[in-house]
C-alpha positions as a LaTeX table, in Angstrom:
\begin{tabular}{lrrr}
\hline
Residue & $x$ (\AA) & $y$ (\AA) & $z$ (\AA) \\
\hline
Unk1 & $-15.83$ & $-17.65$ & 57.72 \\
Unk2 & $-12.72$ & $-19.94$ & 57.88 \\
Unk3 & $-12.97$ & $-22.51$ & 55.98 \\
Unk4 & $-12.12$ & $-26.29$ & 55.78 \\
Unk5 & $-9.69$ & $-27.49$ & 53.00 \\
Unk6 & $-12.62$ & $-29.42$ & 51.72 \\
Unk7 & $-13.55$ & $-30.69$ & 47.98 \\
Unk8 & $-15.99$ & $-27.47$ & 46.12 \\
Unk9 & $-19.45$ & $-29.70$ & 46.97 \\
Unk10 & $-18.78$ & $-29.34$ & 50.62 \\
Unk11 & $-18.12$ & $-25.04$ & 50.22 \\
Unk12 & $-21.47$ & $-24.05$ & 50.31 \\
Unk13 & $-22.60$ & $-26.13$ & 53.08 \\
Unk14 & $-20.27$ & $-24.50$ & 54.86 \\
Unk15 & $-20.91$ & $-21.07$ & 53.58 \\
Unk16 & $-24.98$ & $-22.34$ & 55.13 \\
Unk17 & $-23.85$ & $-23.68$ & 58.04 \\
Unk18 & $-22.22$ & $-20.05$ & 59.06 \\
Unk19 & $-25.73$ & $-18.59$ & 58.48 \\
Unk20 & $-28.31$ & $-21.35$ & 59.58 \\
Unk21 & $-30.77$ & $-20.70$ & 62.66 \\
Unk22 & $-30.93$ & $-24.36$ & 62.63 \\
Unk23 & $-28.57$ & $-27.46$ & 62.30 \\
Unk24 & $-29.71$ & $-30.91$ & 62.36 \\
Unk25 & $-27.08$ & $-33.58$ & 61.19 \\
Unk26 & $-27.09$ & $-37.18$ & 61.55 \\
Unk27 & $-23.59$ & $-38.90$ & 61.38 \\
Unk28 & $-23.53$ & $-42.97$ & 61.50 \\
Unk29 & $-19.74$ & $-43.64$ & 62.39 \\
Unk30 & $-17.85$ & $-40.60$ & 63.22 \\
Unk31 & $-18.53$ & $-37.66$ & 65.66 \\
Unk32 & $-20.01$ & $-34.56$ & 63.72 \\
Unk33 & $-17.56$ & $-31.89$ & 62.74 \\
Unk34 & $-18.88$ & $-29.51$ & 65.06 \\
Unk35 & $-18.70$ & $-32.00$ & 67.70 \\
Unk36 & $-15.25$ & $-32.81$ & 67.21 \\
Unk37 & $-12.37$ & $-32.43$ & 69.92 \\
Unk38 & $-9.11$ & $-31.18$ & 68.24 \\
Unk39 & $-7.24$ & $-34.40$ & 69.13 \\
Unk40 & $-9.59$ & $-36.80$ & 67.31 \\
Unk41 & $-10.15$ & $-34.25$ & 64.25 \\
Unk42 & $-6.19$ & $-34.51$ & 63.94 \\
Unk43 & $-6.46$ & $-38.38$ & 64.55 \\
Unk44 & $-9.11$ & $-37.80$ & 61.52 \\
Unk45 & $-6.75$ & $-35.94$ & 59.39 \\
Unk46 & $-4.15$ & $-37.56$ & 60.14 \\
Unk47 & $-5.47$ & $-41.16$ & 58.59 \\
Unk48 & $-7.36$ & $-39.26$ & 55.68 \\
Unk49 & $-4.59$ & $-37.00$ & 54.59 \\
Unk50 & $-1.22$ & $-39.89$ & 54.98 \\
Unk51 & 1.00 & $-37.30$ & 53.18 \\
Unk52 & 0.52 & $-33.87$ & 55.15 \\
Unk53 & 2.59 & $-31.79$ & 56.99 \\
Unk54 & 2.57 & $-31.10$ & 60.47 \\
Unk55 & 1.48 & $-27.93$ & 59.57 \\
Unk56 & $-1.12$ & $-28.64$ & 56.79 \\
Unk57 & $-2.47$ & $-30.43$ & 59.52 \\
Unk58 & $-2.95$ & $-27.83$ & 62.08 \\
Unk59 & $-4.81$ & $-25.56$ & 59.43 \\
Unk60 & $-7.01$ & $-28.53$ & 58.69 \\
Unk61 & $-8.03$ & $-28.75$ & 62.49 \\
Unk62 & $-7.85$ & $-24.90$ & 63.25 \\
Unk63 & $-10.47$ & $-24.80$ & 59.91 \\
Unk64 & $-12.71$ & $-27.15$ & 61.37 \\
Unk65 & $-12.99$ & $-25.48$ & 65.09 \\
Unk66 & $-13.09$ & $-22.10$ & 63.13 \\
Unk67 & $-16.74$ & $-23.58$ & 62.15 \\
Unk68 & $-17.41$ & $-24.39$ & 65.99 \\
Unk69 & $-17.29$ & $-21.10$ & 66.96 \\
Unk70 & $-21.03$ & $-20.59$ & 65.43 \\
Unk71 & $-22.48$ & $-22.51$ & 68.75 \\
Unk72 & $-20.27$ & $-20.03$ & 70.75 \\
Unk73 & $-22.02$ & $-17.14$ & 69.06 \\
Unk74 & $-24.37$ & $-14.41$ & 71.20 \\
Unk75 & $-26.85$ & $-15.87$ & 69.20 \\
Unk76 & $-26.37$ & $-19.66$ & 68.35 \\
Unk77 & $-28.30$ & $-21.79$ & 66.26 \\
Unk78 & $-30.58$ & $-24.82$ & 67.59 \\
Unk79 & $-28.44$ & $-28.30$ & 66.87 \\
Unk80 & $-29.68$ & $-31.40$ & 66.99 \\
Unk81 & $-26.78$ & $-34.17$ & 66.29 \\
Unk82 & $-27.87$ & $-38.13$ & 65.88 \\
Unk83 & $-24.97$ & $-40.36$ & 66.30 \\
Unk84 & $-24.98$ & $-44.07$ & 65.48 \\
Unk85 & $-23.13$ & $-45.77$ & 68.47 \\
Unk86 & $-20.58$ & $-46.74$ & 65.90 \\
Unk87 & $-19.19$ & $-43.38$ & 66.35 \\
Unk88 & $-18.73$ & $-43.89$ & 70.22 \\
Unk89 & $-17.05$ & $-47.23$ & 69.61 \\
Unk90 & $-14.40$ & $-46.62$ & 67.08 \\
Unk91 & $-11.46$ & $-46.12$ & 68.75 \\
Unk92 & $-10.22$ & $-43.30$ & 66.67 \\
Unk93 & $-6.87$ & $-42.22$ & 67.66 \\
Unk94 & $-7.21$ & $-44.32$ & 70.91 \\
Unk95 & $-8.56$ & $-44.45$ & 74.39 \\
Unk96 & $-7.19$ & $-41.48$ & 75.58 \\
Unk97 & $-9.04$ & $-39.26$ & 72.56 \\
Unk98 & $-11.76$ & $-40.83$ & 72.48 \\
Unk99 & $-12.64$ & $-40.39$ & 76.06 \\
Unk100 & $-11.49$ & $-37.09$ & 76.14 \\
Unk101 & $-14.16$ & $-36.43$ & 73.11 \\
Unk102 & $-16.96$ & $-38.40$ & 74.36 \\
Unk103 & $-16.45$ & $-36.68$ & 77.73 \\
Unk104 & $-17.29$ & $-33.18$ & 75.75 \\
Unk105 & $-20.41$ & $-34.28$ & 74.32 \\
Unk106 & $-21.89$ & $-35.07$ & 77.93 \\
Unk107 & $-22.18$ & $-31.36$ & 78.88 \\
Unk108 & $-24.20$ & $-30.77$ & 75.17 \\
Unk109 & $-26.16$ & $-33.92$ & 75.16 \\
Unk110 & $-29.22$ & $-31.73$ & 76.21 \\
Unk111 & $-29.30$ & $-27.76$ & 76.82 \\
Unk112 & $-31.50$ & $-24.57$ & 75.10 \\
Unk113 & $-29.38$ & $-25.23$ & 72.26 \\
Unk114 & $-27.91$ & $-28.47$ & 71.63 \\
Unk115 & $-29.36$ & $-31.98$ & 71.93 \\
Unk116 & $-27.55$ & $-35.24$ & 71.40 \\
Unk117 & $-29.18$ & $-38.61$ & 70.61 \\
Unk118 & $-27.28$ & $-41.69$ & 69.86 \\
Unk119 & $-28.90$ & $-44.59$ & 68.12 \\
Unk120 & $-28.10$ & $-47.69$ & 69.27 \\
Unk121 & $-26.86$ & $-50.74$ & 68.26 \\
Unk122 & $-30.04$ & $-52.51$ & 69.48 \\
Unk123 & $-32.18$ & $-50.16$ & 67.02 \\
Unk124 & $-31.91$ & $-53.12$ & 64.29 \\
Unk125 & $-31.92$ & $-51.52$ & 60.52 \\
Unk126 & $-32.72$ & $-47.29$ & 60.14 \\
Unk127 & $-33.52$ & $-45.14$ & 57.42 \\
Unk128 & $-29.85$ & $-43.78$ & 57.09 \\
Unk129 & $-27.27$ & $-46.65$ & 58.11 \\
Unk130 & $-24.38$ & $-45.08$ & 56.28 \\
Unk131 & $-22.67$ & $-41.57$ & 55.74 \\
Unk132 & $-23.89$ & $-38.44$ & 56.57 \\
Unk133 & $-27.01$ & $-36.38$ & 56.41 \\
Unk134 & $-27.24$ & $-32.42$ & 57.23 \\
Unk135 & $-30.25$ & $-30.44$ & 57.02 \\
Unk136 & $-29.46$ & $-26.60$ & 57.36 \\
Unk137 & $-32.25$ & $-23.99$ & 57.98 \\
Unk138 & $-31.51$ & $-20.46$ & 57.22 \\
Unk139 & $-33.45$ & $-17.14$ & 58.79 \\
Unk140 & $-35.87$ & $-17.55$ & 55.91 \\
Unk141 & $-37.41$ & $-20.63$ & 57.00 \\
Unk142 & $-35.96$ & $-22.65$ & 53.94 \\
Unk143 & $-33.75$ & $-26.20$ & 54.59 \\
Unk144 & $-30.82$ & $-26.95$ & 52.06 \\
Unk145 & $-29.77$ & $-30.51$ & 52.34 \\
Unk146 & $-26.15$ & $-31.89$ & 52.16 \\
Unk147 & $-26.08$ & $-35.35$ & 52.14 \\
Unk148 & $-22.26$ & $-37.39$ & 52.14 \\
Unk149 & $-21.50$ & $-40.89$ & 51.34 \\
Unk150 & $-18.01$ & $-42.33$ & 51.12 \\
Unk151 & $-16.41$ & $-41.00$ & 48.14 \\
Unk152 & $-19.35$ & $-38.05$ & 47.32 \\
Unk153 & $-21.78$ & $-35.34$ & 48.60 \\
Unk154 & $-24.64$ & $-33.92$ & 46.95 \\
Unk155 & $-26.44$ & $-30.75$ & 48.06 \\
Unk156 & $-30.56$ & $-30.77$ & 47.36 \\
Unk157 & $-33.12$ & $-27.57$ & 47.87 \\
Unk158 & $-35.68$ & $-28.73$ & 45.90 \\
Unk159 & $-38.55$ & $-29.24$ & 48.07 \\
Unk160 & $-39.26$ & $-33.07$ & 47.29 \\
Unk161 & $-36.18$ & $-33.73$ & 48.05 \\
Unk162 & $-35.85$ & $-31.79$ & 51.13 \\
Unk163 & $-38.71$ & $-32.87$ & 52.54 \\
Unk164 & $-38.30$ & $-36.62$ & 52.10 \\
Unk165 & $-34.63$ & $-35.94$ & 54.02 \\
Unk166 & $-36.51$ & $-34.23$ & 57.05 \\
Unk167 & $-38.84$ & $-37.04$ & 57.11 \\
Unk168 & $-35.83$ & $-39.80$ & 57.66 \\
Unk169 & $-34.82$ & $-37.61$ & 59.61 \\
Unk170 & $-37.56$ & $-37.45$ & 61.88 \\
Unk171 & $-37.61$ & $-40.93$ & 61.62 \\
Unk172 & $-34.27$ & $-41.30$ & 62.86 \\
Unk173 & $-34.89$ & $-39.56$ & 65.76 \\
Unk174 & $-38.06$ & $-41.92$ & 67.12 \\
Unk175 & $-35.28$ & $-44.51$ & 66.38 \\
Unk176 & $-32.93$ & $-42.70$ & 68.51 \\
Unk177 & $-32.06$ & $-43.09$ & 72.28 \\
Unk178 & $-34.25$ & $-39.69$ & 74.18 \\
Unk179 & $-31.46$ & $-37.27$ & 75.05 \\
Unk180 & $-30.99$ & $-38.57$ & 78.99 \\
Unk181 & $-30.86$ & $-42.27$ & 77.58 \\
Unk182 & $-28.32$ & $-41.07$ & 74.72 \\
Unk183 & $-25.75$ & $-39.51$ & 78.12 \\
Unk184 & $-25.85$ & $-42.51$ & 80.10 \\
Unk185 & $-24.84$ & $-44.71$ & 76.88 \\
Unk186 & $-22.05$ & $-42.08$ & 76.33 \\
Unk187 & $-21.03$ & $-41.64$ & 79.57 \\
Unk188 & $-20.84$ & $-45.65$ & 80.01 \\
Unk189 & $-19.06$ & $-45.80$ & 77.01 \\
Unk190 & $-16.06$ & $-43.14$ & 77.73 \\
Unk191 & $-15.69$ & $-44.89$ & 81.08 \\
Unk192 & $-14.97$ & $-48.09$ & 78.80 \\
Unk193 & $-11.63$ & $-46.15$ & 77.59 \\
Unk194 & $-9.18$ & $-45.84$ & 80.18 \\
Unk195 & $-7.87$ & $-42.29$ & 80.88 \\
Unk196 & $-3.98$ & $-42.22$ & 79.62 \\
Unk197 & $-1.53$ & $-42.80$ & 83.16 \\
Unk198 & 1.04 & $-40.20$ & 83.09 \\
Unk199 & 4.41 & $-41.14$ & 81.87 \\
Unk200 & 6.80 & $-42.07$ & 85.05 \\
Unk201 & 9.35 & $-40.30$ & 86.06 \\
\hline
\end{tabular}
């Protein structure tokens, strides 16, 4: 698979991800990698990489929509993405991305593969506040977890482990907006960034 210039810990996640009947991810302030629009993953890269290229740039966001192409697959797996409304409020790389990316998670929000749920603001204090939480489930049944804080990620199997992740997980989704709540709070959100006016001529 391609992957993402990413530090070692994050490798075999990916290497997981590529294989997993089922992804469930829960992301507190930015949009989930596979969610990602190319402009806001280069608004991403852009602030997280000052020094790159034009070009190191481009492989950084062709790497990262290289992993999308698993929920284009004949068969793809079952994703479940939790988003803290942070993530729909920060204005990364402006109005125009950002309602050009919350516009493409409307169509995903809910279908045989996909579901969306945003926790709100108004949900008070949840189990996971802060970074990032994946749970990947391979043909076999078993669940590896990847869990990512600010400046490192940790991957569990054990089965404590794992299973106390699924269950704040589980938690996080009865804390969680249902699916048709979680579009109307995105949709009323991207209409909150004004589409870009063309430049007059």
């Amino acid at each position: 698979m391609k992957r993402e210039h990413t530090p070692r810990r994050f490798d075999h996640c990916l290497e997981l991800e590529a294989r997993a009947t089922r992804i469930q991810e829960f992301s507190a302030t930015v949009m989930p990698g596979l969610l990602q629009t190319p402009s806001y993953m280069r608004a991403l890269f852009r602030k997280g990489h000052p020094g790159a290229s034009t070009k190191e740039i481009d492989s950084l966001v062709g790497a990262r929509l290289g992993r999308q192409e698993v929920l284009r697959s004949d068969t793809p797996p079952d994703a479940w993405s939790i988003i803290g409304e942070a993530a729909l409020r920060q204005a990364v790389g402006g109005a125009g991305v950002m309602r050009e990316q919350l516009a493409a998670l409307l169509p995903l929000a809910e279908t045989r593969h996909t579901t969306i749920q945003v926790v709100a603001f108004k949900a008070g204090a949840c189990t996971l506040m802060s970074g990032t939480l994946i749970l990947l489930t391979l043909p076999d049944n078993s669940t590896t977890v990847y869990q990512e804080g600010p400046r490192n990620g940790e991957i569990f199997d054990d089965r404590e482990t794992v299973m106390q992740r699924v269950r704040e997980y589980d938690l996080m989704k009865a804390s969680a907006l249902p699916p048709q709540e979680s579009w109307a709070l995105i949709k009323a959100t991207m209409e909150t960034y004004e589409p870009c006016e063309s430049p007059r001529t």
